[in-house]
C-alpha positions in Angstrom: 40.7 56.8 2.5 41.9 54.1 0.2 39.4 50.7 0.1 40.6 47.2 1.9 42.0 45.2 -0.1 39.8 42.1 -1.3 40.4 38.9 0.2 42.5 36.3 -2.0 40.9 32.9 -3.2 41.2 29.9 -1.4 44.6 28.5 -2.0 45.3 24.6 -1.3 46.5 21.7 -3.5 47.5 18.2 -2.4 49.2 15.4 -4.1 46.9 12.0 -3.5 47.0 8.6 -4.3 43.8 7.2 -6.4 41.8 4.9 -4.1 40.8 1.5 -5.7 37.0 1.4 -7.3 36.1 -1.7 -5.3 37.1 0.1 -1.5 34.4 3.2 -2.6 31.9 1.2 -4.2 29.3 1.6 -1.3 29.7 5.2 -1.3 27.5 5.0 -5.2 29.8 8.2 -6.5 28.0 9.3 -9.3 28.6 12.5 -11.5 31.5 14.8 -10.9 31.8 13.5 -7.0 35.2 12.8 -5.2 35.6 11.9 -1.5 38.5 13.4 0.3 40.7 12.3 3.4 39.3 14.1 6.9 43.0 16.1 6.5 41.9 18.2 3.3 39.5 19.8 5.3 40.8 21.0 7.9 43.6 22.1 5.5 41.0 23.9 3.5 39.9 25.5 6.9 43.3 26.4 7.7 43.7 28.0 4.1 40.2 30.0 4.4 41.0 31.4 7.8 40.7 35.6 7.0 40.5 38.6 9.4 37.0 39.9 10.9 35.9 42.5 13.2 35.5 41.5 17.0 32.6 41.9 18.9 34.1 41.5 22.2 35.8 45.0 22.7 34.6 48.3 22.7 36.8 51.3 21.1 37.4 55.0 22.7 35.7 57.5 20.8 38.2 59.5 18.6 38.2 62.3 16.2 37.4 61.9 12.6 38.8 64.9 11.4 42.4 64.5 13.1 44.4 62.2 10.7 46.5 61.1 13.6 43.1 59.6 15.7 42.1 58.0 12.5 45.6 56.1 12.4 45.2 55.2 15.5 41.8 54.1 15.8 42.9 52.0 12.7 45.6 50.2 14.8 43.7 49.4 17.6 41.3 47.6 15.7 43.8 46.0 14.1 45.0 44.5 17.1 41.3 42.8 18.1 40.3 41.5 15.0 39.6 38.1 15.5 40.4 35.5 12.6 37.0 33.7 10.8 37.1 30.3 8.3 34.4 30.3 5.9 34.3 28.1 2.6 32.8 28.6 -0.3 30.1 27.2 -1.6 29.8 25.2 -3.7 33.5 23.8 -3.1 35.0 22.4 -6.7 38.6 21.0 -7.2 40.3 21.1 -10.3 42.1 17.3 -10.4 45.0 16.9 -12.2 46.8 13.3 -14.1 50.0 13.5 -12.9 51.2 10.5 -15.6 49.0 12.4 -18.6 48.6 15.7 -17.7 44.5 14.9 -17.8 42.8 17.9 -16.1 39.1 17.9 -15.2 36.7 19.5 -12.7 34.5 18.5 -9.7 32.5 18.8 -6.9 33.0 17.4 -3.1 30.7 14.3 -1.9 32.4 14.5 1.8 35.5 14.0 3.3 35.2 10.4 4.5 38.4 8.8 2.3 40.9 6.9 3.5 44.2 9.8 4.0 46.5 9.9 1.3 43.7 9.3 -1.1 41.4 10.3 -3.4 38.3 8.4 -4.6 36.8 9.2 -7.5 33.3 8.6 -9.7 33.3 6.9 -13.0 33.1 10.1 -15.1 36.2 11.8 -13.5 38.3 8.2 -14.2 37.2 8.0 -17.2 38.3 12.2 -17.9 41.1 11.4 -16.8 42.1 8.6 -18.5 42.6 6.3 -16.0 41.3 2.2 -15.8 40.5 0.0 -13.0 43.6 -1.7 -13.6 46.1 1.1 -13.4 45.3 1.6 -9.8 47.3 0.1 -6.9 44.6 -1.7 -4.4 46.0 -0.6 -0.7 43.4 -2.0 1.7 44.9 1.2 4.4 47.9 3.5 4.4 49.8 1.0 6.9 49.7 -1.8 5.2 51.1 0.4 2.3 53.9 1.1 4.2 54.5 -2.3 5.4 54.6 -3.2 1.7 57.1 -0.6 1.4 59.1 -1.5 3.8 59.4 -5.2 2.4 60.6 -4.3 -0.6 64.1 -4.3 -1.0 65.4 -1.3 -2.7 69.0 -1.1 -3.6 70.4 2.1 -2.6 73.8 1.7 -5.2 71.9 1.6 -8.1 71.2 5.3 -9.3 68.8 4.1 -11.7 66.4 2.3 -9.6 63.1 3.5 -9.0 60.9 3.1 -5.2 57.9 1.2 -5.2 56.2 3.9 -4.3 56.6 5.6 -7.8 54.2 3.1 -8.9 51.4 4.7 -7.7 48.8 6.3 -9.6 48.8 9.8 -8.1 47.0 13.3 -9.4 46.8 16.7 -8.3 43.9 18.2 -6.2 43.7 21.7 -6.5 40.8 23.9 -5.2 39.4 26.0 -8.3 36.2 28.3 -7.7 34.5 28.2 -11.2 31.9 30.8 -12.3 28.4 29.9 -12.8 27.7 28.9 -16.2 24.5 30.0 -18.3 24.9 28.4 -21.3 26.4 25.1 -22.7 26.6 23.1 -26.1 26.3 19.4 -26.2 27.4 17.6 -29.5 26.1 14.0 -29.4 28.8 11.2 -30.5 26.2 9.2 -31.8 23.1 9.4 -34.6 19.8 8.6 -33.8 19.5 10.4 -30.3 16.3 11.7 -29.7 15.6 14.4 -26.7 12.6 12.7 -25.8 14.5 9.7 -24.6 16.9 11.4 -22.6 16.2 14.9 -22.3 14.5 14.8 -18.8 17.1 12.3 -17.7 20.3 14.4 -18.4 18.4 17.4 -16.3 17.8 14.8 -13.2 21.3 14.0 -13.8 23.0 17.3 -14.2 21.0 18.4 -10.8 21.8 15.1 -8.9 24.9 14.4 -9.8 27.4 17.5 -11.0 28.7 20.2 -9.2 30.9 21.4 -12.6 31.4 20.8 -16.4 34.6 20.4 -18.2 35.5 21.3 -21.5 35.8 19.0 -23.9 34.8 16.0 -21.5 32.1 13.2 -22.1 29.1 13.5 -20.7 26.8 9.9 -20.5 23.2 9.8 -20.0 21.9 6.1 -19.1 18.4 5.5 -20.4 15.3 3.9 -18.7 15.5 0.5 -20.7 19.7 0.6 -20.1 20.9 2.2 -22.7 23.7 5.0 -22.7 23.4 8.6 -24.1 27.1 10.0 -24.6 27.7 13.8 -25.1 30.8 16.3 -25.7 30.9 18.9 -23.7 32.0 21.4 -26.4 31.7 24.9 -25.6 30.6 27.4 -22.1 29.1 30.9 -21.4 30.9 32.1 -19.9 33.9 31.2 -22.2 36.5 28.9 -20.1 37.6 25.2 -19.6 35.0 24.8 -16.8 31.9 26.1 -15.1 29.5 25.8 -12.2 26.2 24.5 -12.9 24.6 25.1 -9.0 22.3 27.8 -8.5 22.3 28.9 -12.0 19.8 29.0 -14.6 22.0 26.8 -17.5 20.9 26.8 -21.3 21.6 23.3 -22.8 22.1 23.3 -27.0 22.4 20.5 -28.5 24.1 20.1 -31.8 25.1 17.2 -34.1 29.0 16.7 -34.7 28.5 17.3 -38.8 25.6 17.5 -41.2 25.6 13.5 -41.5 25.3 12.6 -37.7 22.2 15.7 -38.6 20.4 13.4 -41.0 21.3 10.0 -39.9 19.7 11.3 -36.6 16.1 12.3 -38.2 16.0 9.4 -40.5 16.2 7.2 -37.1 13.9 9.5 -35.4 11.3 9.1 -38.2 12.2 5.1 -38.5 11.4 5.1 -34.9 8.2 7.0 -34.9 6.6 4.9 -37.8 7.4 2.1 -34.9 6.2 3.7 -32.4 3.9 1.5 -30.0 0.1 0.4 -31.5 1.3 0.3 -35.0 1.2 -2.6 -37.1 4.9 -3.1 -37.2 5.3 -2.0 -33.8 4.6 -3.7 -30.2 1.4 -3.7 -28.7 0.3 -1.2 -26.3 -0.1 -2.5 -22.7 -3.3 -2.7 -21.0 -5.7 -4.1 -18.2 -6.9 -7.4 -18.8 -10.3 -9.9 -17.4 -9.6 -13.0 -16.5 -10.8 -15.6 -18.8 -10.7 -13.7 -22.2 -7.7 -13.8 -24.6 -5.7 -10.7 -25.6 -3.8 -11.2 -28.9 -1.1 -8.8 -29.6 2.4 -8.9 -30.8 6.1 -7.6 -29.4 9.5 -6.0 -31.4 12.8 -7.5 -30.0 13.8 -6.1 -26.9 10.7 -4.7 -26.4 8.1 -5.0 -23.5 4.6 -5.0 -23.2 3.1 -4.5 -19.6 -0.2 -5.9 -18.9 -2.1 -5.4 -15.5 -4.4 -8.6 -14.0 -6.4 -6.4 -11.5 -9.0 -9.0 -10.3 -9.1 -12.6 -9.9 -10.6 -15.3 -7.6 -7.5 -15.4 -5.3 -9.1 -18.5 -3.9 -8.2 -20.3 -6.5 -4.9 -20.6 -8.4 -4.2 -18.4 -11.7 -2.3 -18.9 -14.7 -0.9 -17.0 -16.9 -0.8 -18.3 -19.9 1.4 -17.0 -23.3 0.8 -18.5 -26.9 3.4 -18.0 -29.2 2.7 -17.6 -32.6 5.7 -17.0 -34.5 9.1 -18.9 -34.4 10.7 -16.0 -32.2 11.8 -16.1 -28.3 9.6 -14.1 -25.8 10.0 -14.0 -22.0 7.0 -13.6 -19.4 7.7 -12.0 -16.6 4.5 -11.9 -13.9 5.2 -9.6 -10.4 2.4 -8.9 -7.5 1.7 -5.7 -7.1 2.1 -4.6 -3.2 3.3 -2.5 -1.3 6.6 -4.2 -1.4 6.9 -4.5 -5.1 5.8 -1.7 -7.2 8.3 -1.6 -10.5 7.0 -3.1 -13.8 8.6 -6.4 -14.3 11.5 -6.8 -16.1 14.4 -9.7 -17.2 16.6 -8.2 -13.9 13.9 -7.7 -11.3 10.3 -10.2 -11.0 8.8 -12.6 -9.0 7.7 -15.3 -11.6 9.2 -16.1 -15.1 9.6 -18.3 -17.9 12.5 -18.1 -20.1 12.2 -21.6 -21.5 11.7 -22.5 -25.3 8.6 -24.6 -25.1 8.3 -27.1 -28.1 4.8 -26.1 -28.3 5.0 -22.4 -28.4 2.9 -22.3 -24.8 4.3 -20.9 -22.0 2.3 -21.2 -18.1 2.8 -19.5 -14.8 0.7 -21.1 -12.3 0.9 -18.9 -8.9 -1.0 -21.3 -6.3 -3.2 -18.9 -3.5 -1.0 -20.0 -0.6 2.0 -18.3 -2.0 3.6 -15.6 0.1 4.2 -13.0 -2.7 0.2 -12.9 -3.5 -0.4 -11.3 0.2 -1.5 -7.9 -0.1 -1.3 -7.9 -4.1 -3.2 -5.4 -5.3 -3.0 -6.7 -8.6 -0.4 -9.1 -10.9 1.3 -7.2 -13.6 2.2 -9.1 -16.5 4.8 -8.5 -19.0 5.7 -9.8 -22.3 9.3 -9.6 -23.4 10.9 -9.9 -27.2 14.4 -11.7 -26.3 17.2 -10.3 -28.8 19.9 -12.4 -29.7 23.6 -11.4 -29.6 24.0 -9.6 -32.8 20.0 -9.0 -33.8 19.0 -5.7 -35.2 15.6 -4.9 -33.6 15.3 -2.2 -36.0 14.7 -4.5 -38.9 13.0 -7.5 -37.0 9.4 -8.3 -37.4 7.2 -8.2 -34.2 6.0 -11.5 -33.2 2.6 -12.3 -32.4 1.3 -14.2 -29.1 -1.8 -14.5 -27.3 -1.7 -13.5 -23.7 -4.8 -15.2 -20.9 -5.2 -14.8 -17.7 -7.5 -17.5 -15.9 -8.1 -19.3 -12.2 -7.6 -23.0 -12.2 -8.7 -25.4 -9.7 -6.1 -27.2 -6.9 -5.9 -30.3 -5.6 -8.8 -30.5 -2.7 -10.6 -27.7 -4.1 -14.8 -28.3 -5.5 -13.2 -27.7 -8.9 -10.5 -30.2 -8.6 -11.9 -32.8 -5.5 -10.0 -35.8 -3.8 -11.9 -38.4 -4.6 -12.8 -40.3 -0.9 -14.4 -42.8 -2.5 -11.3 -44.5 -3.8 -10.3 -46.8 -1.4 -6.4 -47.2 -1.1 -5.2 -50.5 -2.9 -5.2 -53.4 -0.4 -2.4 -55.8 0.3 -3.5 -59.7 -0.4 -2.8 -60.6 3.2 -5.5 -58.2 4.1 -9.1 -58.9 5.4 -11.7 -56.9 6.8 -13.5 -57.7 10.3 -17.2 -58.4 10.0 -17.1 -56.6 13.4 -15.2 -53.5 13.7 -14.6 -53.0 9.3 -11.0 -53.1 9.9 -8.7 -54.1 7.6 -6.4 -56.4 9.8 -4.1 -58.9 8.7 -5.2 -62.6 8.5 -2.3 -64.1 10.4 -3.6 -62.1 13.1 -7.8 -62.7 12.4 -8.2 -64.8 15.1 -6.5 -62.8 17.8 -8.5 -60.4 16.9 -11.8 -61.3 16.5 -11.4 -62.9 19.7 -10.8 -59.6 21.6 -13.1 -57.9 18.7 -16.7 -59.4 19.5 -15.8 -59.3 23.1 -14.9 -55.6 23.8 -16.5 -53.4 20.8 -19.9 -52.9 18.8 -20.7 -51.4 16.1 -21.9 -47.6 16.8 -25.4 -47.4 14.4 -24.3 -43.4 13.6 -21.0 -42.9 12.7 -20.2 -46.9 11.8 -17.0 -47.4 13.9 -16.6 -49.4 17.0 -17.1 -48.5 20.4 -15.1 -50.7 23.5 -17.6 -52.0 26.5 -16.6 -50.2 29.5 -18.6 -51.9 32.6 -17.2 -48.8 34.6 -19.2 -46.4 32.5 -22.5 -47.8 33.1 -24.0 -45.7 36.3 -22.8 -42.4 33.9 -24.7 -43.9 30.9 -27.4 -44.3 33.4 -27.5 -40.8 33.9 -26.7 -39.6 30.9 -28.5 -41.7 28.5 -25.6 -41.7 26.3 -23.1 -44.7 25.7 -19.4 -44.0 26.4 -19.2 -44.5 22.5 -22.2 -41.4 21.8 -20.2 -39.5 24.7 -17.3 -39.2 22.9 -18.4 -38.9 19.9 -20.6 -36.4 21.4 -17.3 -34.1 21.9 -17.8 -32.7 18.1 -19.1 -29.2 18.3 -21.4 -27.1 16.4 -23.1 -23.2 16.3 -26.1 -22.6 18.6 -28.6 -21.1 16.1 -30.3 -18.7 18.4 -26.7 -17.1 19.9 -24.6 -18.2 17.8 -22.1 -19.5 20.3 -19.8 -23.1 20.1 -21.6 -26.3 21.4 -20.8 -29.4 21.7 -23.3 -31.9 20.7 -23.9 -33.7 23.7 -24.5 -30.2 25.4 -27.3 -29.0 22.6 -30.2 -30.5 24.2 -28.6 -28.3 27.7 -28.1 -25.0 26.2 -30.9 -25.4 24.3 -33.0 -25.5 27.6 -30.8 -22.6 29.2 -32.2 -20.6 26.0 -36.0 -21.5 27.2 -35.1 -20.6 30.6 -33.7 -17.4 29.5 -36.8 -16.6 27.4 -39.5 -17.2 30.0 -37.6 -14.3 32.5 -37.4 -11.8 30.0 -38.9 -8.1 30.3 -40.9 -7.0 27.6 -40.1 -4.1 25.3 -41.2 -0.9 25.8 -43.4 0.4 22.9 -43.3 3.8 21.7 -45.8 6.3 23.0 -47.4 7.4 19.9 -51.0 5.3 19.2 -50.1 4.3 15.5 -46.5 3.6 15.9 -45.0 0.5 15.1 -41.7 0.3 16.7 -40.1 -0.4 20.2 -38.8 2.4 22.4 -35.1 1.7 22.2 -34.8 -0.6 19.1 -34.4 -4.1 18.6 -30.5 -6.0 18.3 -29.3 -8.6 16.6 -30.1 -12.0 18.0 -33.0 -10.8 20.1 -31.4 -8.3 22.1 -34.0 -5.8 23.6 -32.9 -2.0 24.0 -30.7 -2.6 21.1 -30.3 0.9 19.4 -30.1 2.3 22.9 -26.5 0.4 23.2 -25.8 1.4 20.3 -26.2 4.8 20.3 -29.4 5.5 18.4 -31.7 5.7 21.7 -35.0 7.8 21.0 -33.4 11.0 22.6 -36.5 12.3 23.9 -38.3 11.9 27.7 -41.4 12.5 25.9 -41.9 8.0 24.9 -41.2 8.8 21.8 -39.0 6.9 19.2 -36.7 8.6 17.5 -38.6 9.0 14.1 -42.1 10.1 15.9 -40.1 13.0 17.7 -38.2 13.8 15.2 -40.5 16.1 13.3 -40.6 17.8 16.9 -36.9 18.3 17.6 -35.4 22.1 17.9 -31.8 22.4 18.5 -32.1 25.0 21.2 -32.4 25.8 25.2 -35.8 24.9 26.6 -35.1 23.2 30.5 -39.1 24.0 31.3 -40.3 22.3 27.9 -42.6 25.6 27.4 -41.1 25.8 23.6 -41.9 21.8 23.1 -45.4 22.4 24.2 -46.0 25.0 21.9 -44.8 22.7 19.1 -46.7 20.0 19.8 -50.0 22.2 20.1 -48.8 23.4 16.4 -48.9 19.8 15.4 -51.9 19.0 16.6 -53.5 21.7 15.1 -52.3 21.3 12.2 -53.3 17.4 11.7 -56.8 18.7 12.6 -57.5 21.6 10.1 -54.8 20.9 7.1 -54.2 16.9 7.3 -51.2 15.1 6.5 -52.6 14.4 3.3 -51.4 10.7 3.2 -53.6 8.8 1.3 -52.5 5.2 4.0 -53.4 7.7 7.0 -55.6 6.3 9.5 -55.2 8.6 12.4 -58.5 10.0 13.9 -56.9 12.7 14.9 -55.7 14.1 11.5 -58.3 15.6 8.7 -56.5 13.4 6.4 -56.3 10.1 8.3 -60.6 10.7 9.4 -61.4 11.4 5.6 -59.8 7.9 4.4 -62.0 6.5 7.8 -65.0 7.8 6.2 -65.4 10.0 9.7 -67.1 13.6 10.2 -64.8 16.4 10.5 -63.8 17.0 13.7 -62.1 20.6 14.4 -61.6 22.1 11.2 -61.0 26.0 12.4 -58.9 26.9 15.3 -61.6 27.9 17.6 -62.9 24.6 16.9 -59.6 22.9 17.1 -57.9 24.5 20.5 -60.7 22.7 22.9 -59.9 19.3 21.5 -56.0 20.0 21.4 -55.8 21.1 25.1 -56.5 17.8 26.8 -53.9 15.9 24.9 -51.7 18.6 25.8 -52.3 18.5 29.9 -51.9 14.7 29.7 -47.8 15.0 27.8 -46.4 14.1 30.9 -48.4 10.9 31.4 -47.3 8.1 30.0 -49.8 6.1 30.3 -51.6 8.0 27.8 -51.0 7.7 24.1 -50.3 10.5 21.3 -51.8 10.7 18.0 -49.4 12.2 15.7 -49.3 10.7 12.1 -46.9 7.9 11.2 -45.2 6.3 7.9 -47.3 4.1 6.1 -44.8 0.9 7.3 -45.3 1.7 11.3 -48.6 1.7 10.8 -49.3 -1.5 8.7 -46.6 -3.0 11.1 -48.9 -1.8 14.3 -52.2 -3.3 12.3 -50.2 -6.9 11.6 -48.9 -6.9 15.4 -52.4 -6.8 16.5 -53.9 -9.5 14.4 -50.6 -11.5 16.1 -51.3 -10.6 19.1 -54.8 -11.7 18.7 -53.9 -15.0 18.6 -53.3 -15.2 22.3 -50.1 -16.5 22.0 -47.8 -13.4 22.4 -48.3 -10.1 23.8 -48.4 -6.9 21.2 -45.1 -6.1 22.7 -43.0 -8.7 21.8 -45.6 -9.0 18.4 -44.4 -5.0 17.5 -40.4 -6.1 18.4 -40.8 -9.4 16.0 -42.4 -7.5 13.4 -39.6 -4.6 13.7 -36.3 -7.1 14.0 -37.9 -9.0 10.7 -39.1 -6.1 8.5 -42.6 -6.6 8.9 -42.5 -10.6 7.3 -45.4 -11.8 9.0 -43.4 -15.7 8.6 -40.1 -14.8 10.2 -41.5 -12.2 12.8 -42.9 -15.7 14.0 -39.9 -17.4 13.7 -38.3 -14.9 15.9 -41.1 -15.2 18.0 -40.9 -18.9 18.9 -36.8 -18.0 19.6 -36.9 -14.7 21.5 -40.6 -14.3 22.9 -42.0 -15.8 25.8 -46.1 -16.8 25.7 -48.2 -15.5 28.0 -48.9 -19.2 29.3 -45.4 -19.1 30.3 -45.9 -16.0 31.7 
């Protein structure tokens, strides 16, 4: 049984008119990229349309060995196959110059052109040899053929040619290419080196190219703007094109002659013995302090990148750049955000200078209040070497500057103050009023003074005058306060015990609502353990009571322990009768009595440590000696009224000892003494600070 034949290539070609650059610019065609009208592609569909197998139908059985079923069988199918469209992939056209027979391969952005036309990338129009200037700018296909239609052609004269012969037209054909694996580039310039653009022409190749044509020019544009060109000079496998996606491609490069060869090193090596942080090179770039110098020097068209990554952003900075040889050099300064991350350069910053300063000193001042400085992370400075028109930077000298980086003061600020002192210059016909201190004018002196000493006094605090009001006297009566303190008494300031805004005439008010306050308050509950020295629930800012409570950091237990005492006694595990705890505390016990806690600040009676430091007998040393004094502090753990002895840090306990030397004053209770002493850290001065804000006496009590 003979094999099916295999299906044919895709076959379709179109003649189409070359859109104008300036229609397609938004598109950004880059590489080998065309756009094609909607049309092509459903022409391309059409052209791909091949015969498939149907899944809808089912076939009778038939005999494999009779020749006659087979044919049949054959037929039948024939009849249901059902038609499929399937492009390749990748889908490259091969375009054609119609005026210059220019040929050159490439690869489909998307079908999005105007129909009738063609747009095409800056590499193709450039393979194909056509200019900007060559193509016919139609804004659409209808007003093309109203143009056309206004012409007036004369029909007589056999030699006269349409306007629409005018047109820059080529050839679209669609070309599969193989896959290439290897390719020779010849560089048509010395002094290339693959570091500069060897990662950039595989970025580029991967981007931007679908295909490679023989004998075409490849460009390569650099990081600092320069272009790389390349010839395109020979393929595996051998042809006038390939396919460079989904293929592991070999790039050679290889200089035109043996000259290019050694004109290329000899600039490589020139280059190298420049290379940045040489003495006839530019200066490397670096973080820099604020208020100390960095000297270095810059090659023409070079840059130097410095990073600023502190500063008092209170104040202003400046940026400052010395110039010490007779050569022009740019600063560029950029905030680093999250809006502006690039190094700064002559076509994209925030500040610059390009002035030539008659003193060699250039200054960026960048005030606090400006916008760009929110959410810098840091300014990044950089230094630029301007080249003339016609320079060789390969032979120039590097010049030399000195770069600094400080804050300066602004107008207002403690470094820079307004002067209040300064009275403002008076006019002749001025004169002050003995009265009031205003500055009134002395045609109008008497007027004044008569209504002056009359209506207003002098206030003895803030010096200004205050008007009688007879109206006001039953509230100054009540109040205490003239209608001049009252509103002068609408200033506000901070309550020092909460903190909150007052105005002044309120202060002695609030103030009393605080002593109020104080007098009702509950007192804190103290831990259950006889040494300690801290509250139950912790002590808040301000004087709260149950403070670490509300915050999460209650004692945990229901024993009346805080949370360092029962710490020591905590077990993460199930115990709802408390038998476990029991037995943990009886362990503790025990082993304060016969072991100690060996703490040489212990004081406890009920530790071997804490009675030895006492000068105290021994007191249960064994464990048959030791269980008859445990077991009474263990039948009293749910009382608690009673105390427990277990050992404590050497701060509780001298805070315990200083609370009740307080509290033997007979001011304050030990309560509020152990809650002063734990709010302050145990500073016997401010624990009575706090205690004259927060604590009520007991003859208040």
């Amino acid at each position: 049984m003979a094999d099916q034949p295999a299906q044919p290539q895709l076959k379709w070609s179109a003649s189409v008119r070359v859109a104008h650059p300036s229609r397609v610019a938004h598109k950004d065609l880059q590489g080998d990229k065309i756009l094609l009208p909607q049309s092509a592609l459903e022409q391309l569909l059409a052209a791909s349309t091949t015969a498939g197998p149907s899944t809808s139908h089912t076939f009778i059985a038939f005999d494999p060995f009779n020749p006659y079923s087979v044919a049949d069988a054959r037929r039948e199918r024939a009849r249901y196959q059902e038609p499929s469209q399937q492009l390749p992939h990748p889908l490259m056209f091969q375009l054609i110059n119609q005026s210059n027979g220019n040929a050159v391969f490439a690869g489909i952005r998307e079908f999005s052109a105007a129909e009738g036309e063609v747009a095409l990338s800056p590499y193709l129009l450039d393979a194909l040899g056509i200019q900007e200037k060559d193509i016919k700018d139609i804004s659409s296909p209808e007003d093309g053929l109203v143009d056309l239609i206004d012409d007036v052609v004369d029909l007589t004269n056999d030699d006269s040619t349409g306007p629409g012969d005018s047109e820059l037209r080529i050839t679209v054909k669609a070309r599969q290419l193989p896959k290439g694996t290897y390719v020779r580039l010849r560089p048509l310039e010395a002094g290339y080196n693959p570091d500069d653009w060897k990662s950039l022409l595989e970025r580029q190749l991967r981007a931007s190219f679908t295909t490679l044509t023989k004998d075409s020019t490849l460009s390569v544009r650099g990081v600092q703007g320069e272009e790389f060109r390349f010839l395109v000079d020979k393929f595996q496998p051998e042809g006038d094109g390939i396919c460079v996606v989904d293929t592991d491609l070999e790039v050679d490069i290889e200089a035109l002659d043996e000259e290019q060869a050694r004109e290329t090193l000899r600039q490589i090596a020139a280059k190298a013995q420049r290379a940045p942080g040489t003495a006839s090179a530019s200066s490397v770039g670096h973080a820099i302090d604020a208020w100390k110098d960095v000297d270095g020097q810059v090659l023409q068209g070079d840059y130097v990148d410095y990073e600023l990554p502190s500063w008092d952003k209170s104040r202003a900075v400046a940026i400052q750049l010395s110039i010490l040889d007779d050569q022009e050099v740019d600063l560029f300064v950029t905030a680093k955000s999250s809006r502006h991350r690039a190094l700064p350069r002559d076509s994209s910053h925030l500040f610059a200078d390009f002035s030539s300063p008659t003193d060699g000193v250039k200054r960026i001042v960048i005030q606090p209040t400006n916008v760009e400085l929110e959410g810098a992370e840091s300014l990044l400075i950089s230094v630029h070497g301007f080249a003339r028109p016609g320079d060789d930077a390969a032979v120039s000298a590097p010049c030399r500057y000195t770069l600094r980086a400080k804050a300066v003061g602004i107008q207002g600020s403690q470094s820079v103050p307004i002067s209040l002192d300064a009275e403002p210059p008076r006019s002749t016909d001025e004169e002050q009023c003995k009265n009031c201190l205003q500055w009134i004018p002395k045609r109008t002196m008497v007027l004044h003074e008569n209504f002056c000493l009359r209506n207003n006094i002098l206030c003895p605090q803030c010096k200004e005058g205050d008007p009688l009001d007879p109206s006001s006297e039953a509230e100054t009566a009540l109040s205490g306060l003239t209608a001049h303190e009252r509103a002068d008494g609408a200033r506000t300031t901070d309550c020092h015990l909460c903190g909150s805004i007052v105005r002044l005439r309120d202060m002695s008010a609030h103030t009393a609502n605080h002593e109020l306050d104080k007098v009702s308050r509950s007192k804190p509950e103290l831990c259950r353990d006889e040494l300690c020295g801290r509250t139950l629930h912790g002590i808040g800012p301000r004087g709260q009571i149950n403070g670490g409570t509300r915050m999460g950091q209650g004692p945990g237990n229901d024993l009346g322990l805080c949370s360092l005492c029962f710490a020591p006694l905590y077990v993460s595990m199930h115990d709802p009768e408390g038998k476990a705890l029991r037995r943990r505390i009886e362990r503790r016990y025990l082993a304060q009595l016969m072991t100690g806690c060996g703490k040489k600040w212990c004081l406890n009676e009920w530790c071997k440590t804490g009675r030895a430091n006492r000068d105290l007998e021994r007191l249960g040393t064994s464990a048959a000696a030791a269980l008859p004094l445990v077991k009474p502090l263990l039948e009293v753990i749910r009382d608690y009224n009673q105390p427990m002895r277990f050992c404590v840090d050497e701060a509780s306990q001298r805070r315990k000892k200083t609370a009740e030397m307080l509290a033997a004053e007979g001011v304050w209770s030990i309560e509020w003494c152990i809650a002063a002493l734990e709010a302050e850290g145990s500073d016997l001065t401010k624990a009575r600070s706090w205690l004259m804000d927060w604590a009520p006496t007991k003859a208040t009590k």
